[in-house]
N, C-alpha and C positions, 0 to 999 in steps of 0.2 A: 593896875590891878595888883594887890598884895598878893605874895606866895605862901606857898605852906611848904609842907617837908615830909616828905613818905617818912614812914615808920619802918619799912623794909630794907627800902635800899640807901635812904637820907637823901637823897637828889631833893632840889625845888624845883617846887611846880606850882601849875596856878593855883587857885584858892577854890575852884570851881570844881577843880578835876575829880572824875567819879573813878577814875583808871592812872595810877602811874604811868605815865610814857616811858620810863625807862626799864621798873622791873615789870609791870604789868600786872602789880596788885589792885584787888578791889577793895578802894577806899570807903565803898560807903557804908557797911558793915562794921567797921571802927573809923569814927570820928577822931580826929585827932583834936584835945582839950587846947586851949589858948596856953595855958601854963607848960602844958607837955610841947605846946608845939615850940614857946620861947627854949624851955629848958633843949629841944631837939636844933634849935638855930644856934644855940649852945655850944651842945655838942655837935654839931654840924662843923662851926668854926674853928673849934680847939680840936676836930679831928685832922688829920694828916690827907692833906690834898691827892694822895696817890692812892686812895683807899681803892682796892678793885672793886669793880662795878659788876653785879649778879647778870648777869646774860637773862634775857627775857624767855618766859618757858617757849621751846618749840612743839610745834604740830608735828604729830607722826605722817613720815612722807605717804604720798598719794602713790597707791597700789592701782594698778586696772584691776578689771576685774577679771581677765584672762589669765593671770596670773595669780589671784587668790580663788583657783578652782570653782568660780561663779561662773552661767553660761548666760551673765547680764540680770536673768531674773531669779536670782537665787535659789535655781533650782538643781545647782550643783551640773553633773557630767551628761550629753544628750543621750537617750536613753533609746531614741529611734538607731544610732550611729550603732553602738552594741549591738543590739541584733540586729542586725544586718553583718557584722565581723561574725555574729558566732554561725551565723547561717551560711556564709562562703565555706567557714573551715570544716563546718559539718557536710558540705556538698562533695570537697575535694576531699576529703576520709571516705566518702562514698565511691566516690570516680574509683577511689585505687584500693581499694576489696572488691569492686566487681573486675576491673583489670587483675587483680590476684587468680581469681577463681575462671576467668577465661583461658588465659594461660595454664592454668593445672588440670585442668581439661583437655585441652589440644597437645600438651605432652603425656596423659592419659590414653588420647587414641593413636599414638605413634605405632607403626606396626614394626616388629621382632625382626630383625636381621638374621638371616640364616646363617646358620650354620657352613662354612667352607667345608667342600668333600677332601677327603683323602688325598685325591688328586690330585688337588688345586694350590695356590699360595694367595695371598692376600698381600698386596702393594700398595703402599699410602703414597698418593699424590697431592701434594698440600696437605687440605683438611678432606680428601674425598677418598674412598678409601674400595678400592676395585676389588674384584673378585676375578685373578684370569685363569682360566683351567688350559692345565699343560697337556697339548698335543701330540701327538706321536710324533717324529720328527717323517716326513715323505720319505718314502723310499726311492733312491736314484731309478730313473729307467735308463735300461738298458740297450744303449744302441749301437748295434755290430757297424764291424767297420769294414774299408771297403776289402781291406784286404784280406778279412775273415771270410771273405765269399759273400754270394748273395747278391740280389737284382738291384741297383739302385739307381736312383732318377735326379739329374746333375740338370742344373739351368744359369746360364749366364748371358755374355756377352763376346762378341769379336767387332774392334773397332773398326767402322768401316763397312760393316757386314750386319748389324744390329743383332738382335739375340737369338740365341740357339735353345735347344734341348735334346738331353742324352738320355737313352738308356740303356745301362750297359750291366752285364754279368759277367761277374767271376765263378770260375768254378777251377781251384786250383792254379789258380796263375792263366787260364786259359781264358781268356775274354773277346764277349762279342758280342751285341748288339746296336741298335740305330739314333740316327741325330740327324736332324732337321731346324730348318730357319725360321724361325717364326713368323717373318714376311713372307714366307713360301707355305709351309707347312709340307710338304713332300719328304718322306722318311729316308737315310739315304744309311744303307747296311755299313757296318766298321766290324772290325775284327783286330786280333792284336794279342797281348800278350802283357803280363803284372812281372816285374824283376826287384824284389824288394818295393821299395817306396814309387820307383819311373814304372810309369803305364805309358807301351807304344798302342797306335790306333793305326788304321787307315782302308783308307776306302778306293774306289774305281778312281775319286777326281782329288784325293787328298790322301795326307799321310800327318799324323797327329802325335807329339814327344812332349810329354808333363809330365810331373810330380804332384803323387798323392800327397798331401798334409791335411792331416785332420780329416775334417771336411770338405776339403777342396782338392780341387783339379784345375792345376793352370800349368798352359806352357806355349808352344808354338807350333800352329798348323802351316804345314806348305801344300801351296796350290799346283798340281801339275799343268796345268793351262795355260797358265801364268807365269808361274815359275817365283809368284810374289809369298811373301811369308808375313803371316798375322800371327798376335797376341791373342791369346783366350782366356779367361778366367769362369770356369764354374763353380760350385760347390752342389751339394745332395744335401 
């Protein structure tokens, strides 16, 4: 089959072709004349075999349509999707001005903290903040002692012998009154005498030698019966 010779790009091609294969021109729109085509085999041959060859036109690349802002049917961004966004942000703008106005309320009906009196101080512990009002300080009571005179009531023990109870008066150094067993209860008369701090005692079956301290009354009773000597400790 004879050839012919684009007019574009000079390549041979069939004689039939309606399209260049090489630049992709439309041949059929210009004929190429028998005369022009010899004069083009012409110049075809007396051109220079390196001649650069035109690249064929390209097609603009294939876009989705997710990315050319289509949602398929060309109706651009979903319009259901939007309101539904502006309908959330308008709900949570609601949530938090009625949360605003509950709160400025409840700090509206706080009740006034009083006033601290004269009296008183106010002590921060952590974040809580007391109110203690200062008390008179007691006043000591007063209680005479034995040596100051006066009737007074002593209970202890003698080991051996379980517990006792005294009651005895001073009046000037001069002392006298009763003691009895607690297992017995039977009162038994003492008499005797205060010398400074040593109180003597003694009775029909005993005779009794202590020292007052403080509150207390302790020393050694001897048994005339016996003839045995016990320990004593009371206090009043």
């Amino acid at each position: 089959m004879p050839n012919k010779i684009c007019p574009i790009c000079h390549s041979e091609i069939p004689e039939d072709s309606k399209f260049c294969f090489v630049c992709g021109s439309n041949l059929e729109n210009g004929a190429v004349a028998p005369n022009q085509q010899t004069q083009n085999q012409q110049q075809h041959h007396s051109a220079p075999q390196n001649v650069a060859q035109m690249p064929p036109q390209q097609q603009p690349p294939y876009m989705p349509n997710n990315l050319s802002g289509n949602n398929g049917n060309g109706k651009g961004p979903n319009k259901g999707m939007i309101a539904l966004i502006a309908f959330a942000i308008a709900a949570l703008v609601a949530i938090i001005i009625l949360l605003t106005l509950l709160l400025s309320r409840g700090s509206d009906k706080a009740e006034p903290i009083a006033a601290p009196s004269a009296d008183s101080t106010v002590t921060k512990t952590d974040t809580v903040y007391q109110t203690v009002v200062q008390q008179p300080a007691p006043e000591p009571v007063y209680r005479p002692t034995f040596q100051e005179g006066g009737t007074f009531k002593f209970s202890g023990s003698i080991p051996g012998a379980g517990g006792i109870r005294m009651t005895l008066t001073n009046s000037g150094g001069s002392v006298s009154g009763t003691y009895y067993y607690t297992k017995v209860g039977s009162p038994i008369y003492l008499s005797g005498s205060l010398s400074g701090n040593r109180l003597y005692l003694s009775s029909q079956y005993d005779s009794w030698e202590g020292t007052i301290s403080g509150r207390r009354y302790s020393g050694t009773m001897y048994v005339y019966e016996t003839g045995r000597t016990f320990r004593f400790n009371t206090r009043y």
